[in-house]
Each structure stands twice: as C-alpha cells, then as structure tokens.
NUTI-103719 format. One record per residue (C-alpha): residue in three letters; z negated, y, x negated. Coordinates in steps of 0.05 Angstrom, whole numbers, plus 5000, padded with zeros to 4 digits. Layout:
N
ALAZYX/...
//
This chain:
405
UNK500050005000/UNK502550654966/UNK499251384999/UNK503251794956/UNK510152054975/UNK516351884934/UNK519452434895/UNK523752494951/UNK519352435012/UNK516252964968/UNK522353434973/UNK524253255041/UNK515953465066/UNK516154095025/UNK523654225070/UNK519954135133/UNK513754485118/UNK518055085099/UNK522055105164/UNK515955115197/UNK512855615161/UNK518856095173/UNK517756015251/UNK511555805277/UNK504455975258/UNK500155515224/UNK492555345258/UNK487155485230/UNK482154855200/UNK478954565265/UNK483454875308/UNK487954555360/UNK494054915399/UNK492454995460/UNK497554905528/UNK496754795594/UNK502254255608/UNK503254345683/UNK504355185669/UNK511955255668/UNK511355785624/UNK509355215571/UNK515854795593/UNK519955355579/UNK516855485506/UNK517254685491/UNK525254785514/UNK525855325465/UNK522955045402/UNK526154345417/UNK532554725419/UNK530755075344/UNK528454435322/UNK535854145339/UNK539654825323/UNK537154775256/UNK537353975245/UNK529653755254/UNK530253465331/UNK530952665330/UNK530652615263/UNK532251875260/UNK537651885310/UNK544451785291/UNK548952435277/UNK553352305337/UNK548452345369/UNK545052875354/UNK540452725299/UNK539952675226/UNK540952035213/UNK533951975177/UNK529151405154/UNK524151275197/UNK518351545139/UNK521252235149/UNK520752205221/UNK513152075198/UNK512552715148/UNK516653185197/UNK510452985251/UNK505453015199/UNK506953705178/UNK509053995250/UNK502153745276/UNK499154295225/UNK502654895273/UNK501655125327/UNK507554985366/UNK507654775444/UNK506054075469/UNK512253485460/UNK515253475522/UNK520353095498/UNK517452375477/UNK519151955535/UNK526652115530/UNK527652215462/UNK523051585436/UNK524151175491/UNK529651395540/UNK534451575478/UNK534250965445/UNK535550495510/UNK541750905523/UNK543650825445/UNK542850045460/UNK546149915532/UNK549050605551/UNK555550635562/UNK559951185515/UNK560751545575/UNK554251625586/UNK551151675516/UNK556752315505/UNK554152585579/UNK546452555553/UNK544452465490/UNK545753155464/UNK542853515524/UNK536753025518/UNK536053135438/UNK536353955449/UNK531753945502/UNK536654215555/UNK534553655610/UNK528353345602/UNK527852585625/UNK521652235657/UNK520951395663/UNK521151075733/UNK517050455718/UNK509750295749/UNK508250225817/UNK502550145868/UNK502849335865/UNK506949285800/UNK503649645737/UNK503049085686/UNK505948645725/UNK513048995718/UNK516848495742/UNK513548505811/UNK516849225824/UNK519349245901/UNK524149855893/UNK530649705921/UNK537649865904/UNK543549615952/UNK550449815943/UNK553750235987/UNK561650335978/UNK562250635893/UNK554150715900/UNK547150465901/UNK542050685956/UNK534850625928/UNK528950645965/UNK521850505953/UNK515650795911/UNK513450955835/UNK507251165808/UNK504451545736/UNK510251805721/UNK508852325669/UNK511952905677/UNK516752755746/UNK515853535776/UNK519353805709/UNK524653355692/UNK532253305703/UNK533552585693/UNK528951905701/UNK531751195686/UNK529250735737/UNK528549955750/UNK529649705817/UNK531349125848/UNK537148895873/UNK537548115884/UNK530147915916/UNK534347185920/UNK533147145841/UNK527447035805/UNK523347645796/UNK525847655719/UNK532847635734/UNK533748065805/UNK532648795754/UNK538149355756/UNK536649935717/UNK539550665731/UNK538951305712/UNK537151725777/UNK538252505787/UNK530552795799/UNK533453305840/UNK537752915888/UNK536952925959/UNK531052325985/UNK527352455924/UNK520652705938/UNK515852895878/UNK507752945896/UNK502753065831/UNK496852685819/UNK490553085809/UNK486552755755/UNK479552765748/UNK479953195694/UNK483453665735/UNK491353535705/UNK496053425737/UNK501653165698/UNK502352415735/UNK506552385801/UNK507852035856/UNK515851865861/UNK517751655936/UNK525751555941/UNK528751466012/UNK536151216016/UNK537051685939/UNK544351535930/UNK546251415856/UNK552851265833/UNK555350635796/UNK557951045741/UNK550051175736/UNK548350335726/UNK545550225655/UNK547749485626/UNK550249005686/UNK546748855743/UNK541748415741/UNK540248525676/UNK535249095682/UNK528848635652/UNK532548625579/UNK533549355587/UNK526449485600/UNK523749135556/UNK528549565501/UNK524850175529/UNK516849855527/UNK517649755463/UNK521350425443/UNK513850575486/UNK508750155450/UNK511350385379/UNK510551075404/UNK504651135433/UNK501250585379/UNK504450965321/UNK500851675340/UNK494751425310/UNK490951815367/UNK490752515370/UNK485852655407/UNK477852965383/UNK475552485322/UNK470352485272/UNK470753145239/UNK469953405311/UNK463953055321/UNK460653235255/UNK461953885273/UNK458553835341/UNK453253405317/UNK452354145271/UNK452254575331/UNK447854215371/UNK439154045363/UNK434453495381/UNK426953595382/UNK428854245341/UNK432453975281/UNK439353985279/UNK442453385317/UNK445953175245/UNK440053035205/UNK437952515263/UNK438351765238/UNK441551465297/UNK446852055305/UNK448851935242/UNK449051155242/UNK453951205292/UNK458351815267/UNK458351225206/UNK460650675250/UNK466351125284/UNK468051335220/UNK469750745184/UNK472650375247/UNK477451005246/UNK478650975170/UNK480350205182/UNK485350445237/UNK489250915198/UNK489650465130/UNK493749965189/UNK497250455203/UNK498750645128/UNK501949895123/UNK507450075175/UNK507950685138/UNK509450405080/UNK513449885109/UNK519150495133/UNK517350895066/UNK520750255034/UNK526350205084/UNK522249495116/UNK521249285190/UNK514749455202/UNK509148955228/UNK504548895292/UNK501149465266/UNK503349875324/UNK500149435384/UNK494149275340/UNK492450035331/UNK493250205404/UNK488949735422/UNK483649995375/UNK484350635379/UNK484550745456/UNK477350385471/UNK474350775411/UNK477051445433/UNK473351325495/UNK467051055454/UNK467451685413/UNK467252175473/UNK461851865508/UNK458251895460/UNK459352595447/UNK456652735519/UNK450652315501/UNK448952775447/UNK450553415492/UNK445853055539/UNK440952935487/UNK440453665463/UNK439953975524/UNK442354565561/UNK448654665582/UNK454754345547/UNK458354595490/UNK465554725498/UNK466954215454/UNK473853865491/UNK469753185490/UNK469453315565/UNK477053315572/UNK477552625521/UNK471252325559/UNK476152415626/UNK481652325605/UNK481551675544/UNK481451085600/UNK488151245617/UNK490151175549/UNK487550415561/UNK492650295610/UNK498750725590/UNK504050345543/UNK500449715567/UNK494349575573/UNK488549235531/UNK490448685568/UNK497248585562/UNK496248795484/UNK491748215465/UNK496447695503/UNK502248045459/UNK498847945405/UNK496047305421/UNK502647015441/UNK507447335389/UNK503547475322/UNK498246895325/UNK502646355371/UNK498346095419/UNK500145845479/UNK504046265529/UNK499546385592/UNK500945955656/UNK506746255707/UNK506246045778/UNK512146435807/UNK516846055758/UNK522845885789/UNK521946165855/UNK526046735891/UNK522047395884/UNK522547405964/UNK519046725971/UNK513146955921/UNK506347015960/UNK503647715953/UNK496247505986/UNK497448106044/UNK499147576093/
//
C-alpha cells in the first residue's frame, strides 16, 4: 500500500488544486460549505459550477472524451474529489446521473441516445434522478409492480416509486418497470428513461425527520414514453440494473463518509463540560473518541487498498461494499454518541450538526443497499458460501404470493 502520489498524480493534484483556487474559495480548517439542497437557488449554483467544471475539462473526469470527459484514470477522479472537497463549492447534484446513470447509458444505450444525453448530463444542463425502490419492493428489486404496456410506437407506465433523491429537480429518471408479469420476476424487467416532466407524472416530497426534503414520492398514471426511450431490449431490464447498483455501491462505498467524524467530536468533546471539567479530559469520553477513532482509521487504510489498486491502473477489490457497511452503522454510533455527551453536559445543545447526522445516518443504512443485502454480497461473492434459499424460483411473478390475500 503506497500513500504517496506518483510524480504524476503529483502534477495532475497540483493542476486541480490550482483550478480551484482560481474560482472558488477555499474553507476554512473545521469548516464545512454549507447548502440547503431543496433551495433552488442552490440547484442553480450546482448547474453553474458543473458547467465550469466541464467548460474547462474537470466534469466526469473518467468518462470517455466523446463523451464528455477526460478520459482519466480512475486515481485522478480520486485527487480531483480530494482536493474539491477542500472548497467551498455547492453540493453534487450530479452523482446519480453522472456515476450511475452515465455509465449504464455508456454500457446499453443506444448511440442515439448516448449523443442525445451524455453531454447535457456531464455539463449539468439536465439533471437525472433513479426510478428504483418502491413501497413493497426496496431490497427486494425484483418485486417492483410498475407496469409498462405498449401502446402503438409507445409504452404506457403506471404505478408507484419511492426515495427517489432529488425527483422535484430533475429532467430525466431511468426507470425499471415491468412488462411481462408471465415471466419470472428476474426476467419480466424493461428499463426506460422517462421524461420527469411529462404529463401523468406526479412528484410529492418526503419530509424527513430531520426536516429535508430531498426524497419523493413518484406516482405515474398512463406516462406515455416512447420506444425510442427503451434502454437494452425488453425484458432485459434486471442486467441493466444491476449495471447501475453497482455504478451505486462503488459510489456511495467509495465516499469514505463525509459526514461529522472524529476531529468533530474532539472538538465538541472541547466545547462542552461534565461535573465542571472539560468533557475531554473525562476517561470514558475519551475511550470511546479512541474506539471511533481507530475503527475510522481502519476504514480509510481499506479504502487506501482500492486506492491503490486504480493508482496502479488494477480492478479494485470488495473494498467498496465492505466500507459502506462499516462506515454507515458507525456514523450513526458516532452521532449518538455525540448527543449523549450534549446530554451529559447539560443545557441546551451545541450547534454542533451531530443533530442533523444523528437524523439523518439510518438512511445511509439502507441507501445503495442495505446492511443486509451487503453482508449476503459479501457472504455470497467474496467468501462463497452458499447462496440463500429462493422460493419464487421458477414461478410467473403474477402467480407469486404477496401475503395481502
């Protein structure tokens, strides 16, 4: 494992960081940039420094040229996010359509509809959203009940989706449906790309406990979508899926967790007093900050072995799905505990952004797959053990009990 950059990751970081210098202010140490997501003022500013980002050759670094990209290495997708996260520049609007959405058109797109796209998509002109979960299918994909039936050169989808990030600002979503309930519940998958703004679609945010409200609701009644629209055959929407999930799980297992962390809670820990000593020099508060500490330390030195892995050109490793499913459950570890110590010290709480993490990390649990589905992954594909028992093998998705008789 190597935690130095090459001589020419070296050049290409000191590139990026000088970009970024030139147009965007740098934060402060401790300090986060701060957005509210739902404001469209803060869509408008992520639209305009995606667009700079791809005027001036930094937007989807990895993709191909044609595209709209560089044509980069994966390890300088890595720096360029390294050295952005040091700015202050508005939140990544972007990630479900350019890491995930992107790639699946790269892979079973048409060229019709990668040249009709892909260049809006890596400038930021038309934001995309993913059309996945829904009330009885989250982890269970397969189990979706969204319908598409032709009708003449068209499709006419109707049904429900749920959590999808993002649905009240976007352009474009790519959706699974199904369209033969005869066929297993594998094999009866189309998948489309549906116009958000067509007429039947109906768009209703989720308020979140925290008080977001970046999930939506997605009901579609009789949504026409035209053939021309259809990405990969029909019937074959489960293998495009599955390109996009794990386009998803690299993504989300790759960013390491952004979110509050230790430094954070040293500094808190600094702020705050119990029995009128500062809340630092306790024993206990400080055996734990040591316990989150060096699980997060063992985190990001995985992590450092899929970076190396791309520094020298490999395929990286399970590292991805193993991280997520560390990091999620100790986000949420770390922020209760940093309400415990609020608690603990009395008066009202500090404005620390543990409240928002404390909220908000169990979702993080459940989005890209859950802890769940992440140890069977693992389970099943890195350690090969035995695959999990199926008892709707082999039998029409419209003959499979659903237990609402």
């Amino acid at each position: 494992m190597d935690f130095n950059d090459t001589s020419e990751e070296a050049a290409f970081r000191a590139e990026a960081r000088a970009f970024l210098e030139a147009h965007v202010a740098p934060l402060e140490p401790g300090q986060r940039a701060s957005f509210e997501t739902e404001d469209p003022q803060t869509v408008e500013a992520a639209q305009h420094w995606q667009a700079l980002k791809k005027d001036n050759g930094w937007a989807c670094l990895t993709w191909p040229v044609e595209y709209g990209g560089r044509g980069a290495r994966p390890i300088e997708s890595v720096i360029w996010n390294q050295e952005e996260a040091r700015f202050r520049v508005p939140p990544n609007i972007f990630g479900i359509g350019i890491g995930m959405l992107g790639p699946t058109l790269m892979a079973h797109g048409t060229p019709e509809q990668r040249e009709r796209y892909l260049q809006k998509m890596a400038r930021g002109d038309e934001i995309w959203c993913q059309l996945f979960s829904e009330p009885g299918a989250g982890s269970d994909l397969a189990g979706l009940q969204t319908s598409a039936v032709r009708d003449g050169g068209d499709w006419r989808i109707n049904g429900q989706k749920i959590w999808t990030s993002g649905a009240h600002f976007c352009r474009w979503g790519m959706i699974v449906t199904r369209t033969d309930p005869t066929a297993e519940k594998h094999d009866g998958l189309t998948y489309f790309i549906v116009d958000m703004k067509a007429p039947g679609v109906e768009i209703r945010p989720i308020r979140q406990i925290n008080g977001g409200a970046n999930f939506n609701q997605v009901f579609f009644s009789d949504v026409r979508v035209p053939d021309a629209n259809r990405v990969d055959a029909v019937g074959n929407g489960w293998r495009v899926s599955m390109t996009t999930l794990l386009n998803e799980r690299a993504s989300v297992g790759g960013a390491g967790g952004g979110g509050l962390g230790v430094r954070d809670l040293i500094r808190l820990a600094g702020q705050l007093e119990i029995d009128g000593r500062p809340a630092l020099e306790d024993s206990h508060v400080r055996q734990r900050i040591a316990d989150f500490y060096v699980r997060l330390r063992g985190v990001q030195h995985t992590g450092n072995r899929t970076l190396t892995a791309l520094s020298r050109g490999q395929t990286p490793g399970p590292e991805a799905s193993i991280s997520k499913l560390v990091t999620a459950p100790l986000a949420q570890q770390l922020a209760s505990f940093a309400i415990e110590l609020q608690s603990l010290a009395g008066g009202e709480m500090a404005a620390s952004g543990f409240q928002d993490g404390y909220l908000g990390s169990p979702g993080m649990r459940i989005a890209a797959g859950t802890d769940e589905i992440l140890r069977n992954i693992l389970a099943e594909r890195v350690l090969g053990l035995p695959r999990e028992p199926r008892m709707d093998k082999g039998i029409p998705f419209k003959d499979i009990p659903t237990g609402t008789a």
